[in-house]
N, CA and C atoms as an extended XYZ file, in Angstrom:
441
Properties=species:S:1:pos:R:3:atomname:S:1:resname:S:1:resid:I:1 pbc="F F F"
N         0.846       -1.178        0.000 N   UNK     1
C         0.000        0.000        0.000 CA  UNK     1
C         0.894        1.246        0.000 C   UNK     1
N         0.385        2.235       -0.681 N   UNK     2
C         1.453        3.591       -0.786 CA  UNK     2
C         0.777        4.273       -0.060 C   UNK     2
N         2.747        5.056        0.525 N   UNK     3
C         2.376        5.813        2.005 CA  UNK     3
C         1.533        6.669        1.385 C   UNK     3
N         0.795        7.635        1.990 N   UNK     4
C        -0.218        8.410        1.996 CA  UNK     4
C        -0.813        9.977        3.715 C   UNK     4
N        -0.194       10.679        3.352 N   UNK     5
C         0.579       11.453        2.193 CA  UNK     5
C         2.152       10.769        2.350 C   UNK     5
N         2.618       11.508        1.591 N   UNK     6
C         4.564       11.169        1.352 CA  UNK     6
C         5.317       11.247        2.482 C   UNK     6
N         6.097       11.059        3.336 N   UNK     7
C         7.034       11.679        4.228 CA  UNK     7
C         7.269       13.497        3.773 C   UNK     7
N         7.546       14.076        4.909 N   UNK     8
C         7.805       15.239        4.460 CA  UNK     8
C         9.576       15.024        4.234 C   UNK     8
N        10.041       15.981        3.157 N   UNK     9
C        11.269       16.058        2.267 CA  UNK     9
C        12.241       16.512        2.774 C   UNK     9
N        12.912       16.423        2.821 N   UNK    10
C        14.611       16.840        3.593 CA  UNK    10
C        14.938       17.744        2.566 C   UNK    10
N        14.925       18.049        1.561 N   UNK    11
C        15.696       19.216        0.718 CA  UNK    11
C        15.112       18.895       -0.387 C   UNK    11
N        13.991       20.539       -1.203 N   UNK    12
C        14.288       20.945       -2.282 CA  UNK    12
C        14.855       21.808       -2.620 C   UNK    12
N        15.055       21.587       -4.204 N   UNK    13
C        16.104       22.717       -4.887 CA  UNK    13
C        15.093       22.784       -6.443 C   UNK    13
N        15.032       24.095       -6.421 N   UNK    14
C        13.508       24.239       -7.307 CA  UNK    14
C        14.695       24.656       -9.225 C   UNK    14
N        16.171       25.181       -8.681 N   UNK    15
C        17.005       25.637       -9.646 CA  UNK    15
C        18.052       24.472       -9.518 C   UNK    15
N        18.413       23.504       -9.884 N   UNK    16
C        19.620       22.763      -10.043 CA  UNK    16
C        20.098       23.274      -11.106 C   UNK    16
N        21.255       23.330      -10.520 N   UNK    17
C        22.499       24.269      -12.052 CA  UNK    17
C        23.075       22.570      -12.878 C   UNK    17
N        23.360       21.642      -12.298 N   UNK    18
C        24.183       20.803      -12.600 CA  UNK    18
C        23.909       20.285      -14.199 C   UNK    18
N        25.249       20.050      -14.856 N   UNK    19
C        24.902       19.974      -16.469 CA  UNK    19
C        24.624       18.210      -16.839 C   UNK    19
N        25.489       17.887      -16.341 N   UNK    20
C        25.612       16.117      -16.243 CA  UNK    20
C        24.789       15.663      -15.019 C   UNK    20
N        24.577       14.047      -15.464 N   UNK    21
C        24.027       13.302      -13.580 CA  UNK    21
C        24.350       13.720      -12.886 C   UNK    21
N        25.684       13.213      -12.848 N   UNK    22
C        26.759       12.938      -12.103 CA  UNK    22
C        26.823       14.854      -10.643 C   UNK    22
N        27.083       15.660      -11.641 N   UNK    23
C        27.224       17.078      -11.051 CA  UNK    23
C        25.758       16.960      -10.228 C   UNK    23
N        24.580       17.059      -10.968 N   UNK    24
C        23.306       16.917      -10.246 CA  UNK    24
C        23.223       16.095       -9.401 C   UNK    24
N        23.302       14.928       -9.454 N   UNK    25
C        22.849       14.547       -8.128 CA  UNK    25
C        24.386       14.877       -6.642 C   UNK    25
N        25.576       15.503       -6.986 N   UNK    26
C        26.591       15.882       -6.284 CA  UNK    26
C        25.616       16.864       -5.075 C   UNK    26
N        24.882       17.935       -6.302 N   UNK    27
C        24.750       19.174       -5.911 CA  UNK    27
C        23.398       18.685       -4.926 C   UNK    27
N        22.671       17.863       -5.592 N   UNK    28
C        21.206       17.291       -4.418 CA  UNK    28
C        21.722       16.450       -3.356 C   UNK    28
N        22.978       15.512       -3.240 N   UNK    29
C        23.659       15.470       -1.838 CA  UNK    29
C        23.750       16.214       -1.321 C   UNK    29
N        24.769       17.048       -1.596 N   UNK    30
C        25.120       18.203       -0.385 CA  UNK    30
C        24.218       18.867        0.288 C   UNK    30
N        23.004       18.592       -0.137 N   UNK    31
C        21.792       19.351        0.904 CA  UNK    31
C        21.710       18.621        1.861 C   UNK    31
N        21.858       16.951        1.736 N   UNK    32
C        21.622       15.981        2.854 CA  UNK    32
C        22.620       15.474        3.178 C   UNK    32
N        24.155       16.034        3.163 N   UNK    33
C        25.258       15.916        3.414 CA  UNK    33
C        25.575       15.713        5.209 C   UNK    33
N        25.296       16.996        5.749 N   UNK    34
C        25.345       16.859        7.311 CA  UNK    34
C        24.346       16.380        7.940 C   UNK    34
N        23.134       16.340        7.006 N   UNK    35
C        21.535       15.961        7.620 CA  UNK    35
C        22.073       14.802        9.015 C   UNK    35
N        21.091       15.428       10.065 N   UNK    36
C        21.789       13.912       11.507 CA  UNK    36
C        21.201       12.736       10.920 C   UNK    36
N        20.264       12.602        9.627 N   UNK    37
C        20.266       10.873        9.044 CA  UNK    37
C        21.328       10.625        8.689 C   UNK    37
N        22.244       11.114        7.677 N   UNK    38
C        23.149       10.744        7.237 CA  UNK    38
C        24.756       10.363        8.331 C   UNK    38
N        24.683        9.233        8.574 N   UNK    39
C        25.887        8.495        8.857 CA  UNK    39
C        27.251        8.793        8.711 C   UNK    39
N        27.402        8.362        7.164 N   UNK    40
C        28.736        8.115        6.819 CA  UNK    40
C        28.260        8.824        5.622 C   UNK    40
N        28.579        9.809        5.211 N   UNK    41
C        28.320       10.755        3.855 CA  UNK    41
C        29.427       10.074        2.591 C   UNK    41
N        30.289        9.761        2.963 N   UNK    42
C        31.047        8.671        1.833 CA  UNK    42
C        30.803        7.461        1.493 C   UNK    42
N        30.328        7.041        2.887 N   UNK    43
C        29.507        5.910        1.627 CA  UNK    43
C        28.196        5.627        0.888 C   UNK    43
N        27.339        6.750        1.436 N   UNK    44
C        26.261        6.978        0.964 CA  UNK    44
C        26.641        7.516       -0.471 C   UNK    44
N        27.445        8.471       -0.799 N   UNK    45
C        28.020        8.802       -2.188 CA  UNK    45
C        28.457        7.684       -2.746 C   UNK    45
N        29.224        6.761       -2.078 N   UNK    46
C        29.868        5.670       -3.118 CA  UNK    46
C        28.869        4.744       -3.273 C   UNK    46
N        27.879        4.521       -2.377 N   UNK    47
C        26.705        3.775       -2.554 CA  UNK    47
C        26.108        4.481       -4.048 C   UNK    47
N        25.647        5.556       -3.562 N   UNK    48
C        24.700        5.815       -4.700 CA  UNK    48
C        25.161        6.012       -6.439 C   UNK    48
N        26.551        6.361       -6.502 N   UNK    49
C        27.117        6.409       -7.934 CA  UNK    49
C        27.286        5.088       -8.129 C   UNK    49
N        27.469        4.199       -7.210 N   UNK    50
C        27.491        2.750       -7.749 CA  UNK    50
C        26.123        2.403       -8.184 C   UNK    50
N        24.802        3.042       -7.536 N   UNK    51
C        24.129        2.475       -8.067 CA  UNK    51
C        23.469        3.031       -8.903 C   UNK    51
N        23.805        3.952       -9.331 N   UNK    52
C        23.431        4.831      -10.920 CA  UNK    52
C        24.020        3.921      -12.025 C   UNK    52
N        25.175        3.611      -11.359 N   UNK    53
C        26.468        3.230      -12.353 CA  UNK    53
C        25.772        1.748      -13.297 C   UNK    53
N        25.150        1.064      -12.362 N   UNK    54
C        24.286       -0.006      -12.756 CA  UNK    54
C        23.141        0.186      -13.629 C   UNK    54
N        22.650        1.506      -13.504 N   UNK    55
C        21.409        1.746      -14.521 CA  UNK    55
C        20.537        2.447      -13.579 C   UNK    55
N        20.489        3.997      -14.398 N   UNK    56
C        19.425        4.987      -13.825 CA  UNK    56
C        18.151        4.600      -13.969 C   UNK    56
N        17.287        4.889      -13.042 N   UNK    57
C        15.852        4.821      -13.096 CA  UNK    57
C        14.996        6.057      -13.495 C   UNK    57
N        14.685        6.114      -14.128 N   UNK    58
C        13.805        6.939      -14.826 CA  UNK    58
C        11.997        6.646      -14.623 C   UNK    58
N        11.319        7.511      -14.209 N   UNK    59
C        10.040        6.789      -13.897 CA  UNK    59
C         9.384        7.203      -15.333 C   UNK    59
N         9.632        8.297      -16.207 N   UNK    60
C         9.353        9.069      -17.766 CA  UNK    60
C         9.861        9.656      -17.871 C   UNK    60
N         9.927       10.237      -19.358 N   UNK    61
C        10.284       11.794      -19.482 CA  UNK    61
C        10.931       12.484      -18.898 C   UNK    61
N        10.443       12.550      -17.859 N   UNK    62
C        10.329       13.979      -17.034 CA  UNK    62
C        10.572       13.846      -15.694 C   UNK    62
N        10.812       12.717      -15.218 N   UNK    63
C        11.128       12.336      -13.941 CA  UNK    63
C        11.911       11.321      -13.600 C   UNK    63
N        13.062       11.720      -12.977 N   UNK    64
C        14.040       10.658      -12.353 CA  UNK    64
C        14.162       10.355      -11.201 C   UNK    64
N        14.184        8.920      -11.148 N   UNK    65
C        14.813        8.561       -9.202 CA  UNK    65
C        16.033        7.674       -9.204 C   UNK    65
N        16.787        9.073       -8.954 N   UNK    66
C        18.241        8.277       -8.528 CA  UNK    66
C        18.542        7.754       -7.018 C   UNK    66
N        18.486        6.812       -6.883 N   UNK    67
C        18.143        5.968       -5.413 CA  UNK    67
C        19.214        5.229       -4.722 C   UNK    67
N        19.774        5.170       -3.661 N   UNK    68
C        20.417        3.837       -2.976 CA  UNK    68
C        19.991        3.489       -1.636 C   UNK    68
N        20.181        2.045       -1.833 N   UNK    69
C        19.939        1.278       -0.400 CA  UNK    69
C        21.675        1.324        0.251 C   UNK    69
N        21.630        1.888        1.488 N   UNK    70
C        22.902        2.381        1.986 CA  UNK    70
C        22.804        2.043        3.644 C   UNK    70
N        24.062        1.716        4.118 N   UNK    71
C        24.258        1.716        5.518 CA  UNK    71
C        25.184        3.214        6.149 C   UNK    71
N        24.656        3.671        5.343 N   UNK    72
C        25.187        5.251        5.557 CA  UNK    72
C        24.261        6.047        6.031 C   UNK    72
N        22.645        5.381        5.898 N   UNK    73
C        21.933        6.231        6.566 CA  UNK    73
C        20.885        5.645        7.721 C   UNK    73
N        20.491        6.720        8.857 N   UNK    74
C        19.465        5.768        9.486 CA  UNK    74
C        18.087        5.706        9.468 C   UNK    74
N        17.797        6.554        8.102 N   UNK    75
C        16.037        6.794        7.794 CA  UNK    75
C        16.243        6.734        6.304 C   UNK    75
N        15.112        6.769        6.000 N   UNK    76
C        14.512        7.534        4.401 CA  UNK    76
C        14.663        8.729        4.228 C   UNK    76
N        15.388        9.312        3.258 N   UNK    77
C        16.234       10.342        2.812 CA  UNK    77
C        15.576       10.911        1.648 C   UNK    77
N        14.828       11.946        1.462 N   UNK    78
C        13.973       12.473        0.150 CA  UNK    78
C        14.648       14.029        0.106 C   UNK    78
N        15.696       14.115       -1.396 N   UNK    79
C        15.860       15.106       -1.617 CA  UNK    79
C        14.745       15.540       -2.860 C   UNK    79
N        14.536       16.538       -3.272 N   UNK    80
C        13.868       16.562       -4.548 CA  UNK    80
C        14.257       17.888       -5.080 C   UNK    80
N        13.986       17.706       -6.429 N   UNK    81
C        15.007       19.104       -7.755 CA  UNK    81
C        13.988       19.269       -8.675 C   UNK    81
N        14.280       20.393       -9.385 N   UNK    82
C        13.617       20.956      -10.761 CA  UNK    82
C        14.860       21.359      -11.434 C   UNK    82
N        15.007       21.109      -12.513 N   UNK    83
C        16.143       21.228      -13.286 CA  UNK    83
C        15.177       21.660      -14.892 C   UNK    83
N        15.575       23.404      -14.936 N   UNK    84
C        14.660       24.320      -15.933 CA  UNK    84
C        14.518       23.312      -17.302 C   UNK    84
N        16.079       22.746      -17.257 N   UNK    85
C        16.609       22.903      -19.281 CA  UNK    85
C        16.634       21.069      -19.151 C   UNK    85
N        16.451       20.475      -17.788 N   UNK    86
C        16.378       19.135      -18.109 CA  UNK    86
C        17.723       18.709      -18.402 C   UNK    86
N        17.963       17.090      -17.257 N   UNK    87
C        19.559       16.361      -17.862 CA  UNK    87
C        19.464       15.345      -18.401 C   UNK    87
N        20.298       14.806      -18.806 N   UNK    88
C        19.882       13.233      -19.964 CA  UNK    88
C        20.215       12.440      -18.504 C   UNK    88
N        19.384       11.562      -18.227 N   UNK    89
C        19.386       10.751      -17.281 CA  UNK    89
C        19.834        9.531      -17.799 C   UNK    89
N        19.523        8.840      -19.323 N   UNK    90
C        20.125        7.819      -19.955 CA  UNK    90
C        19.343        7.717      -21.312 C   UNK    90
N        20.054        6.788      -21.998 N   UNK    91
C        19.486        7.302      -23.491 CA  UNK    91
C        18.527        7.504      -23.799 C   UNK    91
N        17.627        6.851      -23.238 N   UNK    92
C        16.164        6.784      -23.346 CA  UNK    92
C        15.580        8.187      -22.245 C   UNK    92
N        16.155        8.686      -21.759 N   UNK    93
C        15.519        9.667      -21.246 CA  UNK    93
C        16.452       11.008      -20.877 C   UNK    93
N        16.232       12.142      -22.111 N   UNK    94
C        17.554       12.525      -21.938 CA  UNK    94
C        16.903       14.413      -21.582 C   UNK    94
N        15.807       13.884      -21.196 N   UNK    95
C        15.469       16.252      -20.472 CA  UNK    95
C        14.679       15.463      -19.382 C   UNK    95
N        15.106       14.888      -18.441 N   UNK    96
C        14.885       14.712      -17.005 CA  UNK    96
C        14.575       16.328      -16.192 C   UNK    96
N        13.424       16.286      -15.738 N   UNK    97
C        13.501       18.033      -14.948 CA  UNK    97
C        13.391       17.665      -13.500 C   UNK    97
N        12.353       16.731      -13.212 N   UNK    98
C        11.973       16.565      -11.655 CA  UNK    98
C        12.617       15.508      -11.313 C   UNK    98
N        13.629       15.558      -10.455 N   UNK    99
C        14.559       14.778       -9.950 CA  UNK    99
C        14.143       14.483       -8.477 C   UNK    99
N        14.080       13.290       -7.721 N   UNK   100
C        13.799       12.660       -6.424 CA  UNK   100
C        14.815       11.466       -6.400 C   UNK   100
N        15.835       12.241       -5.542 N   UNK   101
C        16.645       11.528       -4.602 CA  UNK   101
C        16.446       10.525       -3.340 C   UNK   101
N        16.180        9.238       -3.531 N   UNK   102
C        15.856        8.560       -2.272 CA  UNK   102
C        17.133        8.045       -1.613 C   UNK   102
N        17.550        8.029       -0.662 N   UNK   103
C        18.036        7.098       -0.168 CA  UNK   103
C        17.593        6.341        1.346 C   UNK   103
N        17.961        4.812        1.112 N   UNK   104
C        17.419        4.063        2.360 CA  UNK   104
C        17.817        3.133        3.180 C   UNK   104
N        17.400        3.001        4.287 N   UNK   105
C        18.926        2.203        4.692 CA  UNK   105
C        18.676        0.979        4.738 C   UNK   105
N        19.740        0.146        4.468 N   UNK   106
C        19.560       -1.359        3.683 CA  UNK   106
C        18.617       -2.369        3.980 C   UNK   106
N        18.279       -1.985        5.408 N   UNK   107
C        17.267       -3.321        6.301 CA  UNK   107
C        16.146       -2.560        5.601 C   UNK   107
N        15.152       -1.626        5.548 N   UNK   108
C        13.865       -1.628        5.532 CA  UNK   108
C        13.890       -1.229        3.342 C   UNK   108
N        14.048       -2.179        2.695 N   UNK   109
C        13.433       -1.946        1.680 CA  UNK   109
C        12.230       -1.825        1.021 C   UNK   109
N        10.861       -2.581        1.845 N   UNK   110
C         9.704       -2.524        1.608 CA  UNK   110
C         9.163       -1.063        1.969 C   UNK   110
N         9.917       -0.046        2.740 N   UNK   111
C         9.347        1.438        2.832 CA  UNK   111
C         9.563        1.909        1.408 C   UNK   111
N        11.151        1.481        1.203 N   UNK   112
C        11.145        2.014       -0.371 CA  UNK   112
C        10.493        1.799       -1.348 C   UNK   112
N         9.807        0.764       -1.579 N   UNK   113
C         8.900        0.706       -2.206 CA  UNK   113
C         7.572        1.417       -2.057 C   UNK   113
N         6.976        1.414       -0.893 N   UNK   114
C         5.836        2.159       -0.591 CA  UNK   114
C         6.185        3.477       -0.922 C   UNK   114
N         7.266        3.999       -1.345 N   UNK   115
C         7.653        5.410       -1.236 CA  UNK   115
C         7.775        5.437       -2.585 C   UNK   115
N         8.030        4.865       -3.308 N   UNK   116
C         8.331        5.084       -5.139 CA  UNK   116
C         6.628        4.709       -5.549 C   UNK   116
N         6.503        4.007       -5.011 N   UNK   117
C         4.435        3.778       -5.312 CA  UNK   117
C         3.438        4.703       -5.209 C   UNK   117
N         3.994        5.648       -3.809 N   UNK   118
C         3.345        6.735       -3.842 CA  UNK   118
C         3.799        8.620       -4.227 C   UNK   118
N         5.047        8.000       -4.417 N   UNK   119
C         5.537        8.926       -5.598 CA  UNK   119
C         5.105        9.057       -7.157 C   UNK   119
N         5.234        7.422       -7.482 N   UNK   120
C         4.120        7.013       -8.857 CA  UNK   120
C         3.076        7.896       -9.021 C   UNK   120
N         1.991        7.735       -8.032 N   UNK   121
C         1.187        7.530       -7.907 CA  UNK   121
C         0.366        9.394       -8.536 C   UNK   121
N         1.577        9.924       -7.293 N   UNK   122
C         1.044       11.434       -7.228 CA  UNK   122
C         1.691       11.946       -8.660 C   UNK   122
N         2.523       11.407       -9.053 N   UNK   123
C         3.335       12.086      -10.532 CA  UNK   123
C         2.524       11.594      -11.801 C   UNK   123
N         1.753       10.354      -11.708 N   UNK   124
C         1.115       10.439      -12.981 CA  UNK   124
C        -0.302       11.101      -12.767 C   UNK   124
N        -0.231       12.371      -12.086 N   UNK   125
C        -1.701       13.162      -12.348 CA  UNK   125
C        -1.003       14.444      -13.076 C   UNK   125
N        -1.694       14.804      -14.565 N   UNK   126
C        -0.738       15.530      -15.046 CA  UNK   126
C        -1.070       16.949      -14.516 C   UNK   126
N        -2.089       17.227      -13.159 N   UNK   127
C        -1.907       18.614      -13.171 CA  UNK   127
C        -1.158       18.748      -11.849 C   UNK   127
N        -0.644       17.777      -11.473 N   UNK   128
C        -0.140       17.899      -10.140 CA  UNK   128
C         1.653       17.941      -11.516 C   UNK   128
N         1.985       16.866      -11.942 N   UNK   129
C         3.337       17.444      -12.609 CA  UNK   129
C         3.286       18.488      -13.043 C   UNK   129
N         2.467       19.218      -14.002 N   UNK   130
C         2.518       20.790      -14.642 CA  UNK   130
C         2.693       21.542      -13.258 C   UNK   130
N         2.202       21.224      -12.333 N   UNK   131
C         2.554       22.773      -10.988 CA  UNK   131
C         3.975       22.169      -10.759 C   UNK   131
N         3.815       20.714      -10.482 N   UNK   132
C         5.862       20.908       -9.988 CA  UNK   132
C         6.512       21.417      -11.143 C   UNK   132
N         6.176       21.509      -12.205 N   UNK   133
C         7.250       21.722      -12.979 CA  UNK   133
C         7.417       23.264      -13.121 C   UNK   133
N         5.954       24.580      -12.730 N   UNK   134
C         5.936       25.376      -12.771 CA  UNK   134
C         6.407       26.154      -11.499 C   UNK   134
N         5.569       26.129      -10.592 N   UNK   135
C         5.772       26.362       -9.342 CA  UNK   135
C         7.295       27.301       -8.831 C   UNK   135
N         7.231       28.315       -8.268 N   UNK   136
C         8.389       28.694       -7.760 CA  UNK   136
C         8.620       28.318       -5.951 C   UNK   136
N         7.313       28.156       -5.453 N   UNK   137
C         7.432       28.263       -3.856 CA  UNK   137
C         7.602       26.907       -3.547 C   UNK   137
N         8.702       27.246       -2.684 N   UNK   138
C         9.235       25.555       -2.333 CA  UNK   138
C         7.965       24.864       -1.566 C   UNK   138
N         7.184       25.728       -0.840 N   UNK   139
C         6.441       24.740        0.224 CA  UNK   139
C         5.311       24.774       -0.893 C   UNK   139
N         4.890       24.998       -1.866 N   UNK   140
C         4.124       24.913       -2.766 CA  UNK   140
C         4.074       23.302       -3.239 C   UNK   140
N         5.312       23.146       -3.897 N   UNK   141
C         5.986       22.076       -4.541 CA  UNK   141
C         5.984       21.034       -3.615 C   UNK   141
N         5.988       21.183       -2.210 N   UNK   142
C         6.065       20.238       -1.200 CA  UNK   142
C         4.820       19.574       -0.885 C   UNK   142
N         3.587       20.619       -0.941 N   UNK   143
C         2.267       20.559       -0.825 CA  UNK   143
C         1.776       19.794       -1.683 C   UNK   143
N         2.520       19.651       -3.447 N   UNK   144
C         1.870       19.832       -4.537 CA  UNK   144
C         1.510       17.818       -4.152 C   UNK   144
N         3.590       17.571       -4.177 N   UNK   145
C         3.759       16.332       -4.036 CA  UNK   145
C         3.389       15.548       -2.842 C   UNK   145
N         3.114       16.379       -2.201 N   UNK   146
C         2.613       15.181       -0.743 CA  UNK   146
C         1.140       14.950       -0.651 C   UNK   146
N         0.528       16.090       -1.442 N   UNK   147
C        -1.045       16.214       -1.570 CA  UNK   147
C        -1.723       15.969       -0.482 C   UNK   147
């Protein structure tokens, strides 16, 4: 069953500058860099480029979840981005704008799931994506997605 509403978000960033993945999701760490979830901030980084490295997830178009299961952290970790001009997330999906950063820590994977289900869930209503994608007010965007 998907959570309902979402967890509330540890960091948006409504402008990501980053040109590549790689820079983007750097720049959506460092918001949850010192966060007191985060553990070990190096291996949560080496966790998560390893697991890009395996194959990005793309939910469409227009939305990416770059994700790791990590012992670097001790909760569920939701950064989330708007990126104006869109990054190629992988060939098949290459103007990514709404970016959601999960990370989770290795024992509870069935939250992660409930959490990408009800992320699904709220992203394929297309007037709830047209406001994230428009939207300037962060708690707007927070509202939009947690509904």
């Amino acid at each position: 069953m998907p959570l309902n509403p979402l967890p509330e978000l540890d960091a948006i960033n409504l402008a990501l500058q980053g040109i590549e993945l790689e820079a983007t999701l750097s720049e959506m760490f460092a918001t949850l860099r010192t966060s007191p979830g985060v553990r070990n901030p190096e291996q949560v980084w080496s966790d998560l480029i390893a697991r890009q490295a395996a194959g990005p997830v793309a939910l469409d178009d227009d939305v990416g979840l770059p994700h790791a299961r990590t012992s670097g952290v001790t909760r569920i970790m939701i950064a989330a981005g708007r990126h104006e001009r869109g990054i190629a997330f992988d060939k098949k999906h290459q103007r990514v704008r709404l970016i959601f950063l999960v990370l989770t820590p290795k024992e509870r994977p069935a939250e992660y799931l409930q959490l990408v289900a009800a992320l699904a869930a709220r992203l394929r209503k297309p007037e709830v994506r047209q406001r994230l994608l428009t939207t300037n007010e962060v708690a707007e965007f927070s509202t939009l997605l947690r509904g």
